[in-house]
MARGUMAR-774045 format. One line per field, with one value per atom (N, C-alpha, C): atom name; x negated, y, z negated; residue number from 1; residue in one letter. Coordinates in steps of 0.05 Angstrom, whole numbers, plus 5000, padded with zeros to 4 digits. Layout:
# MARGUMAR-774045
a <- c(CA/...)
X <- c(X/...)
Y <- c(Y/...)
Z <- c(Z/...)
k <- c(NUM/...)
r <- c(A/...)
This chain:
# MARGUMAR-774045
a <- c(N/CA/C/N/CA/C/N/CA/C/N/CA/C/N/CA/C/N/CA/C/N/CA/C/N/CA/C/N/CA/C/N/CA/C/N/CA/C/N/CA/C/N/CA/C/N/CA/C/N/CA/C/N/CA/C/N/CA/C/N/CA/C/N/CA/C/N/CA/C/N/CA/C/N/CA/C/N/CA/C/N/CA/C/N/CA/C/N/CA/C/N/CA/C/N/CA/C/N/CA/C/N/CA/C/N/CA/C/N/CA/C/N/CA/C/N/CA/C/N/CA/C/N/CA/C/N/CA/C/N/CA/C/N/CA/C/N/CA/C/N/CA/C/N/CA/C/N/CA/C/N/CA/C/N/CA/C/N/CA/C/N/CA/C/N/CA/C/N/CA/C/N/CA/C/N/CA/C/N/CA/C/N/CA/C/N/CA/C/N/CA/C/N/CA/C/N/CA/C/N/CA/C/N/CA/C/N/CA/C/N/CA/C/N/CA/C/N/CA/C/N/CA/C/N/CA/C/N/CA/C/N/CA/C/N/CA/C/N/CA/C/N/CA/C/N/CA/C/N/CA/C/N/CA/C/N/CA/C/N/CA/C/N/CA/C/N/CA/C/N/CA/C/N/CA/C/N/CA/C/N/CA/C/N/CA/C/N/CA/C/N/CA/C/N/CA/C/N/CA/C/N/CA/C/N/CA/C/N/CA/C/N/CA/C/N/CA/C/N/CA/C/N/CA/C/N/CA/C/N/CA/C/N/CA/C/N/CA/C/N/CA/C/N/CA/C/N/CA/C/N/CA/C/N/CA/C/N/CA/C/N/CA/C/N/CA/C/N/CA/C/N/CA/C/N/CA/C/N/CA/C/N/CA/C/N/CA/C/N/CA/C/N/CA/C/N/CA/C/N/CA/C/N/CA/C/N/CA/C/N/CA/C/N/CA/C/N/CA/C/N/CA/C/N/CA/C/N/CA/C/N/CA/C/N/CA/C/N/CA/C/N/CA/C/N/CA/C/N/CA/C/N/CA/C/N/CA/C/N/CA/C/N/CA/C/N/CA/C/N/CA/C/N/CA/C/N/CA/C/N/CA/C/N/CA/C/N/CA/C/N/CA/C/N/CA/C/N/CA/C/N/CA/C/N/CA/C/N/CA/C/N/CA/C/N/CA/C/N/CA/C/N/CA/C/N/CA/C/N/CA/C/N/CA/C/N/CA/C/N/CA/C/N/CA/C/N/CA/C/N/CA/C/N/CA/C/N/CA/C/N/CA/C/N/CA/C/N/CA/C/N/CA/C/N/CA/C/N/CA/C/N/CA/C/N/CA/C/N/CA/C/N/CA/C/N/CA/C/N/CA/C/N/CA/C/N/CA/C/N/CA/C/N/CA/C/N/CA/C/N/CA/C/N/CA/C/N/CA/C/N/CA/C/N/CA/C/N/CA/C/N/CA/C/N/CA/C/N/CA/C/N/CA/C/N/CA/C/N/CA/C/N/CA/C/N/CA/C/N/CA/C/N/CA/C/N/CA/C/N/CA/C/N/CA/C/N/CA/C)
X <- c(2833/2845/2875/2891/2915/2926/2944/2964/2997/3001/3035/3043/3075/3083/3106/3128/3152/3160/3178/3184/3194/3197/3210/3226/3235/3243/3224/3204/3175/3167/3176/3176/3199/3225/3247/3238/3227/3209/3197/3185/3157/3186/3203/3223/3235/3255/3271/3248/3225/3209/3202/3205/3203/3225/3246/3269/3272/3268/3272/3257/3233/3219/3230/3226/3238/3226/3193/3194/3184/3183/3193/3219/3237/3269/3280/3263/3273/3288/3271/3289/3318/3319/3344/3363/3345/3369/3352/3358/3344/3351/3330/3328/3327/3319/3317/3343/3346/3358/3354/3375/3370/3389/3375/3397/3383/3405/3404/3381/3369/3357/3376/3395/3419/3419/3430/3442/3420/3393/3368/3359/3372/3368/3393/3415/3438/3419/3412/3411/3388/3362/3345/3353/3374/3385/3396/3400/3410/3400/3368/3344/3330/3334/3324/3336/3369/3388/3391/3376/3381/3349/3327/3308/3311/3287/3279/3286/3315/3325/3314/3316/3316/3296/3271/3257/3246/3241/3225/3206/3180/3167/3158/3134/3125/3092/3080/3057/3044/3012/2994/2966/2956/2925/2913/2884/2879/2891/2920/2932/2952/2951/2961/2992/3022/3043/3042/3039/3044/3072/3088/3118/3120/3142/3157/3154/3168/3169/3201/3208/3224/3241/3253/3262/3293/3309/3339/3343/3347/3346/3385/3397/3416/3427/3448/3450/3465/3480/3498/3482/3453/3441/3406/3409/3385/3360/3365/3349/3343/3327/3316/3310/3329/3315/3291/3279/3248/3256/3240/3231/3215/3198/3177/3185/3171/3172/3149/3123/3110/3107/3083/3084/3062/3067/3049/3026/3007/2985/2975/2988/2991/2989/2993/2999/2964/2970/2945/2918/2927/2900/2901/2918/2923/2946/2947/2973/2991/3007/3031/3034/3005/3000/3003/2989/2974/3003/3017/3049/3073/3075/3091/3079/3055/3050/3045/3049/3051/3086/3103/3130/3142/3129/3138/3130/3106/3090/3116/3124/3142/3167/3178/3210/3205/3192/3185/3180/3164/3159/3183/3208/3232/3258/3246/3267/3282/3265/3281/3264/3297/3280/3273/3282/3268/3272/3252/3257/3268/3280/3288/3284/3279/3282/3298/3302/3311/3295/3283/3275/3291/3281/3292/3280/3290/3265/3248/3255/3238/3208/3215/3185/3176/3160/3144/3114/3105/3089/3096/3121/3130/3135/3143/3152/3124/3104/3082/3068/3068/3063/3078/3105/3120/3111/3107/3100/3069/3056/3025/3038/3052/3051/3064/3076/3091/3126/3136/3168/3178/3195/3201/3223/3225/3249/3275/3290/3322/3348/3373/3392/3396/3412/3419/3440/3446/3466/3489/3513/3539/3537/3523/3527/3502/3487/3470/3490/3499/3530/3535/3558/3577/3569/3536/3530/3532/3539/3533/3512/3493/3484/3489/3476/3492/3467/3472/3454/3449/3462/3466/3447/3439/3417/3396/3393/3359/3348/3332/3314/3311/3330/3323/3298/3282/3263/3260/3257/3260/3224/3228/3201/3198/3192/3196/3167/3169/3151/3122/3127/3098/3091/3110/3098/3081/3084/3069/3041/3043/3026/2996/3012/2976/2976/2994/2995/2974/2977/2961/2928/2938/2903/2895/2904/2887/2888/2903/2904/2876/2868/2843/2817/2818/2791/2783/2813/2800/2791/2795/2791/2769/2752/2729/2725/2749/2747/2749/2733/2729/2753/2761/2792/2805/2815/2839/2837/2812/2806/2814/2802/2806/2839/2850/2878/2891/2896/2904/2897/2881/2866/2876/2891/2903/2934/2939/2965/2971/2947/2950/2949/2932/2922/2950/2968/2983/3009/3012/3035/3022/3002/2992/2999/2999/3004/3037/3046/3081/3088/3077/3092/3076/3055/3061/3064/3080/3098/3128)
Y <- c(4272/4268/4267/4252/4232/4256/4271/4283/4282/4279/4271/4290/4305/4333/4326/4332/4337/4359/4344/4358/4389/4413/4433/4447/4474/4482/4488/4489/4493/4464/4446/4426/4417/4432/4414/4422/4436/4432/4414/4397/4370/4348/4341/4329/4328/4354/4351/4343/4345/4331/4301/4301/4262/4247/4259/4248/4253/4273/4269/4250/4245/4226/4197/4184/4162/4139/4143/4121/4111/4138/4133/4122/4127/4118/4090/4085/4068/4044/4034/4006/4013/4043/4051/4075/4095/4108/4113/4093/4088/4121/4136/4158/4182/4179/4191/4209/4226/4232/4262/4281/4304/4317/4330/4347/4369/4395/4433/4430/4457/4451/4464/4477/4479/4439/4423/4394/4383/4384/4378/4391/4424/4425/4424/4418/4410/4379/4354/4346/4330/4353/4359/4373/4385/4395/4368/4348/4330/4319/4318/4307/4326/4344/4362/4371/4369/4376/4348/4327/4304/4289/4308/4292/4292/4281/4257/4225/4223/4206/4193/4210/4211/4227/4225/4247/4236/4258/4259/4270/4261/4270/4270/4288/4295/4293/4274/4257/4281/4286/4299/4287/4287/4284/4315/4315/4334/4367/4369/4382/4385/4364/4357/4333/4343/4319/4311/4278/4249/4243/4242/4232/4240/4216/4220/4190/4194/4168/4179/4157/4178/4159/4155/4137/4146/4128/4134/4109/4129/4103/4101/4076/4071/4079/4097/4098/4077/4064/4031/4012/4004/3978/3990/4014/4017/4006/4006/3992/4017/4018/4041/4036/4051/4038/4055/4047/4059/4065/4085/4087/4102/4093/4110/4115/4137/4145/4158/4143/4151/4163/4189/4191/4169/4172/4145/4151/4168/4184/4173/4171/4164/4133/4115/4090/4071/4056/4041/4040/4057/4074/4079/4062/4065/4089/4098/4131/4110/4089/4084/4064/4059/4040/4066/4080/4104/4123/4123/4140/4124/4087/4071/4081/4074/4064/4088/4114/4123/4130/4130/4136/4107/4078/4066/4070/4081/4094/4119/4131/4152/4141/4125/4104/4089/4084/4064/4082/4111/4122/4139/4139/4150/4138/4114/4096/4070/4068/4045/4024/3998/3973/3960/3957/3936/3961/3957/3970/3956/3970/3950/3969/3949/3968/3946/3954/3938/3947/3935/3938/3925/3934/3913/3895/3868/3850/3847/3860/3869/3888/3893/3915/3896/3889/3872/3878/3904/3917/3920/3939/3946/3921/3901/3880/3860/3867/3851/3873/3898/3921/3915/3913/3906/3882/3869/3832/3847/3856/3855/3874/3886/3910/3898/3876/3853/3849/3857/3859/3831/3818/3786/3792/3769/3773/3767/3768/3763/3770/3753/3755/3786/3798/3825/3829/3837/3839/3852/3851/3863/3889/3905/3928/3944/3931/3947/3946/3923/3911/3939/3943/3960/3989/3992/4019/4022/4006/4008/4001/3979/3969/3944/3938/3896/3880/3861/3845/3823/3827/3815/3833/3859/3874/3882/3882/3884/3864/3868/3843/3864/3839/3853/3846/3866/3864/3873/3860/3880/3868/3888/3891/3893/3880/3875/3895/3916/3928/3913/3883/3865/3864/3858/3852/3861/3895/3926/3922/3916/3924/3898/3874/3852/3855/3861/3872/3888/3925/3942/3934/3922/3909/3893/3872/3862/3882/3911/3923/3933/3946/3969/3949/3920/3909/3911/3912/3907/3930/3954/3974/3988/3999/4006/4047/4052/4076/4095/4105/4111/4135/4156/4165/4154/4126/4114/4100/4085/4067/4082/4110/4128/4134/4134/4140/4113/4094/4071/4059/4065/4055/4077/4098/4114/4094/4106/4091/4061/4042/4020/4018/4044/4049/4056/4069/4077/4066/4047/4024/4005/4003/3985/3997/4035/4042/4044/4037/4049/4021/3996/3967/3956/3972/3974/3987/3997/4021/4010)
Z <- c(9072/9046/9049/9035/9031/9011/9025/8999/9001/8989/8969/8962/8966/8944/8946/8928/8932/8959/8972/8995/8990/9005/8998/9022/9029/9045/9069/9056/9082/9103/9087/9106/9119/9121/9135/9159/9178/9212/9216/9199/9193/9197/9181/9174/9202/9207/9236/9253/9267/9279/9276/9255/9239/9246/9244/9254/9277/9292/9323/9343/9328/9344/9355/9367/9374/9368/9375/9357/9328/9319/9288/9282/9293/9293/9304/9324/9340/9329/9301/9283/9270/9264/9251/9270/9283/9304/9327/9338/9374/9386/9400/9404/9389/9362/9350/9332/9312/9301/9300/9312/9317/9299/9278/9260/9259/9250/9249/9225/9228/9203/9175/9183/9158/9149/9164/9162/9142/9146/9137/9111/9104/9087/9066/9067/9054/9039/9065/9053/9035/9037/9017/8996/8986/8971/8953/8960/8941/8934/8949/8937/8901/8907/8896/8872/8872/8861/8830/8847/8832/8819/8828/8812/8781/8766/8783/8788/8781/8793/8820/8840/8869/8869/8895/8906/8936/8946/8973/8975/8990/8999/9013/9024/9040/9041/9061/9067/9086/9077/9092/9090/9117/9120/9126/9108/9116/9125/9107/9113/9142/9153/9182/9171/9170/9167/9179/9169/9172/9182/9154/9150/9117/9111/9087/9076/9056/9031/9007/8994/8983/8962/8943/8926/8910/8917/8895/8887/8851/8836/8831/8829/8827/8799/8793/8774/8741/8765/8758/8749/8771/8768/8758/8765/8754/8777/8796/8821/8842/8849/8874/8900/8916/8948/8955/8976/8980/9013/9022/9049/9056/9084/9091/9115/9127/9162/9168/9184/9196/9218/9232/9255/9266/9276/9303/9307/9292/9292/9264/9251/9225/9212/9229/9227/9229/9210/9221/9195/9183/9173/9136/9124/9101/9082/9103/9092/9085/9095/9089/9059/9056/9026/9005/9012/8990/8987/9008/9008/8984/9003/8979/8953/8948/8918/8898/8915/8904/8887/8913/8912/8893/8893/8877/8849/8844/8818/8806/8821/8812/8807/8819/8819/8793/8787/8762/8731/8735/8719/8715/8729/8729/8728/8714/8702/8723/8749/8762/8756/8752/8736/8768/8783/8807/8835/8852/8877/8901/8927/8944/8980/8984/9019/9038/9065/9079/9108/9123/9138/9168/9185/9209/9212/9221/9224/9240/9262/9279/9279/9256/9246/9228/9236/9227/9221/9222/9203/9180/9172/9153/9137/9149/9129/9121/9138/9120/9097/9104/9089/9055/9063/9039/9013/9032/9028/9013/9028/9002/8987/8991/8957/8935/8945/8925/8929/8948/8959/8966/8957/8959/8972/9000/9009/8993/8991/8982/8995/8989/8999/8984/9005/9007/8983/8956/8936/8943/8933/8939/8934/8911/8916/8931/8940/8962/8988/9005/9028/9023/8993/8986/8997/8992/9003/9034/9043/9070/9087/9073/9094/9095/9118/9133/9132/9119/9113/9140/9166/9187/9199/9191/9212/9202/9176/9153/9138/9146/9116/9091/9069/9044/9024/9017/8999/8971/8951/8924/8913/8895/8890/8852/8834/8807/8799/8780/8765/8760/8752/8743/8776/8794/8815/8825/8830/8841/8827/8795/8782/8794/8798/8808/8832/8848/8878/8884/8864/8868/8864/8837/8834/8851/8872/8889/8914/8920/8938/8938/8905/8902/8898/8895/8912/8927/8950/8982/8994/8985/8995/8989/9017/9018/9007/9025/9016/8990/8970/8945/8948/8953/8944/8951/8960/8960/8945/8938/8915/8881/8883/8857/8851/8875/8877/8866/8879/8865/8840/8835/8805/8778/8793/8770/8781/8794/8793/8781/8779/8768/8737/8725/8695/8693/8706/8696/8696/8708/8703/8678/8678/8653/8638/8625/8605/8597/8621/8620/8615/8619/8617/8586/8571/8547/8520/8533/8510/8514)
k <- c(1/1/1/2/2/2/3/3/3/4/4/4/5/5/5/6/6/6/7/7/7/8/8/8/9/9/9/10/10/10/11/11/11/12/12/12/13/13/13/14/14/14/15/15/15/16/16/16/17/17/17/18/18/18/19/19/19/20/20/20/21/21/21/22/22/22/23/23/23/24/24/24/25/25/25/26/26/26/27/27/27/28/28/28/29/29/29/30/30/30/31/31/31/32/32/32/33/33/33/34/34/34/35/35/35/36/36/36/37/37/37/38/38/38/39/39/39/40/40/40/41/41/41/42/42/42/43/43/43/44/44/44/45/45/45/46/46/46/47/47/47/48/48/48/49/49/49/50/50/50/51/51/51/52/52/52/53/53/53/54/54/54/55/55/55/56/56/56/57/57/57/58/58/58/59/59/59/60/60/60/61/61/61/62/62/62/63/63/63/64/64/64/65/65/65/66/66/66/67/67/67/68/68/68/69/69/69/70/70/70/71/71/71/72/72/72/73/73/73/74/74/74/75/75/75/76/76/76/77/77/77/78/78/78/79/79/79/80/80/80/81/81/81/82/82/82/83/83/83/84/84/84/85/85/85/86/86/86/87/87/87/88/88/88/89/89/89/90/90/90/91/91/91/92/92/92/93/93/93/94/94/94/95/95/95/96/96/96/97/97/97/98/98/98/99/99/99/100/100/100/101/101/101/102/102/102/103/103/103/104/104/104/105/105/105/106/106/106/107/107/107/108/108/108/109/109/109/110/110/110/111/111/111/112/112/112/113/113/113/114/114/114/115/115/115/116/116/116/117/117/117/118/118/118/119/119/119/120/120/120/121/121/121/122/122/122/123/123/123/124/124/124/125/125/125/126/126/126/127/127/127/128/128/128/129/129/129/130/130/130/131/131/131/132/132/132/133/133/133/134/134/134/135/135/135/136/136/136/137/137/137/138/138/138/139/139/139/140/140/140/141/141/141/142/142/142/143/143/143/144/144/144/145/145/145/146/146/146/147/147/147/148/148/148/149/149/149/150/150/150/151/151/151/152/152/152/153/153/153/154/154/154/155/155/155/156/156/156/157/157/157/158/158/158/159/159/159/160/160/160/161/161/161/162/162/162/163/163/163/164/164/164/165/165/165/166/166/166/167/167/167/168/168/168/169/169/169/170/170/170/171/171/171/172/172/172/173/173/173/174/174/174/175/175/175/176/176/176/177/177/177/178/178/178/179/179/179/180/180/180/181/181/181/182/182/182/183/183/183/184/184/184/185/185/185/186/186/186/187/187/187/188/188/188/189/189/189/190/190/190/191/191/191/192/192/192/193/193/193/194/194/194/195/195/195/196/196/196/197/197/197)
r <- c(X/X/X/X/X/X/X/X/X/X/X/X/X/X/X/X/X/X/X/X/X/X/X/X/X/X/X/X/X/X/X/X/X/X/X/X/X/X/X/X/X/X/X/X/X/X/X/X/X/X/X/X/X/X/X/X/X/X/X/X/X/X/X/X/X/X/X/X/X/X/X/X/X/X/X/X/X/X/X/X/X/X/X/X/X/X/X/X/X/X/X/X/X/X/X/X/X/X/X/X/X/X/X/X/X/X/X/X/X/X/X/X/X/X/X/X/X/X/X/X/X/X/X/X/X/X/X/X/X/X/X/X/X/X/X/X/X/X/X/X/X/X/X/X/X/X/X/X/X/X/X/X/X/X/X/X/X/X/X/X/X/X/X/X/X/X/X/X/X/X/X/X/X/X/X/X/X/X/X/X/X/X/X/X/X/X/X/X/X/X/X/X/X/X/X/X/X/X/X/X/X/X/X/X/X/X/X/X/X/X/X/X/X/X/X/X/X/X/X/X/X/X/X/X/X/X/X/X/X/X/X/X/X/X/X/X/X/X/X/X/X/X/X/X/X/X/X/X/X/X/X/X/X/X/X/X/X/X/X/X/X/X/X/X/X/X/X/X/X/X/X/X/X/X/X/X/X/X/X/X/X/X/X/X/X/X/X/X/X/X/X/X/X/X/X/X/X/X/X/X/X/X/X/X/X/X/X/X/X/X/X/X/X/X/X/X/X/X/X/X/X/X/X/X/X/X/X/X/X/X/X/X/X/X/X/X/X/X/X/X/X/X/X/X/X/X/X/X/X/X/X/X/X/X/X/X/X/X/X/X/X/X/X/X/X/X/X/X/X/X/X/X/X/X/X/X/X/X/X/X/X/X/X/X/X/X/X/X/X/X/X/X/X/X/X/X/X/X/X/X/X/X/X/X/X/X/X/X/X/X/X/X/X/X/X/X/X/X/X/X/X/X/X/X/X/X/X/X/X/X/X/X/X/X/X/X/X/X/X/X/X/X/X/X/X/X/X/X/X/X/X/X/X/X/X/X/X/X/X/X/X/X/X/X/X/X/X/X/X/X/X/X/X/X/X/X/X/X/X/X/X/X/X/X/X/X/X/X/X/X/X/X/X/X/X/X/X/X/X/X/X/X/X/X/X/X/X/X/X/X/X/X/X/X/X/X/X/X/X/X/X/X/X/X/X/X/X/X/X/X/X/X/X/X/X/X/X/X/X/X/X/X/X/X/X/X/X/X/X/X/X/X/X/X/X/X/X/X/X/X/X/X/X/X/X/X/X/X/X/X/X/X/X/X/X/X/X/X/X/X/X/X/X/X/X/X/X/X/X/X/X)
């Protein structure tokens, strides 16, 4: 069983391990990313400090961490970046659908009008992953550049609210397994109910 929580102080050990791995890292910090767990929790503190604007979480099977997922919505454009980080144990097997859609379910129900990620192009799981949940490539905008990333080293993807919503629905056809199927099928009732009100 597939569970989702807001991250807390009990998981920054799951986290510094997520980030130290390498090749969870490898598309964004080749050898991994080794921070204190003071550094880690400062800056879960700004996760936390700022929902639900922003949140992180924290992905479990069976009580065993996966990775993370995690969403900040812009407060200027009203737009949200997305990201996931799997462990390699983890990959393969539907966690990283059931992690997005849920974290885009919460980015949307928390006021972001379009989502966006940037991937490397080189990960090319992640970017077909993106592509069925409904993520259209596009030129990278000035104030995403402005934040600091280079549109010379990610593929940009944004992702429009109607999009998620016939995305999810052709996601929870294909899928055989009945709690992931029950899981998505709330999440889809429930963008139908939020896109008309």
């Amino acid at each position: 069983m597939i569970s989702i929580k807001e991250s807390t102080y009990d998981d920054i050990k799951d986290i510094q391990s997520l980030w130290a791995d390498e090749d969870v890292m490898r598309y964004i910090w080749p050898g991994g990313l080794h921070e204190t767990e003071e550094a880690v929790k400062e800056w879960l503190d700004r996760f936390i400090s700022a929902r639900p604007k922003q949140n992180h979480y924290s992905i479990f099977e069976d009580g065993k961490y996966c990775g993370e997922t995690q969403y900040r919505i812009d407060e200027e454009t009203g737009n949200a970046s997305l990201d996931i980080k799997l462990l390699k144990s983890a990959r393969g097997r539907g966690i990283a659908t059931q992690a997005l859609a849920y974290s885009i379910q919460e980015a949307f129900k928390n006021g972001a009008v379009d989502l966006w990620v940037d991937p490397h192009p080189a990960n090319v799981k992640a970017i077909d992953l993106y592509h069925k949940l409904g993520f259209v490539q596009k030129e990278m905008p000035e104030y995403v550049i402005a934040m600091g990333e280079d549109p010379t080293l990610y593929t940009y993807m944004e992702l429009e609210k109607n999009d998620f919503s016939l995305k999810l629905e052709d996601a929870i056809n294909t899928i055989e397994d009945d709690n992931k199927k029950e899981m998505l099928k709330k999440a889809d009732s429930y963008l139908k109910r939020r896109s008309s009100n």
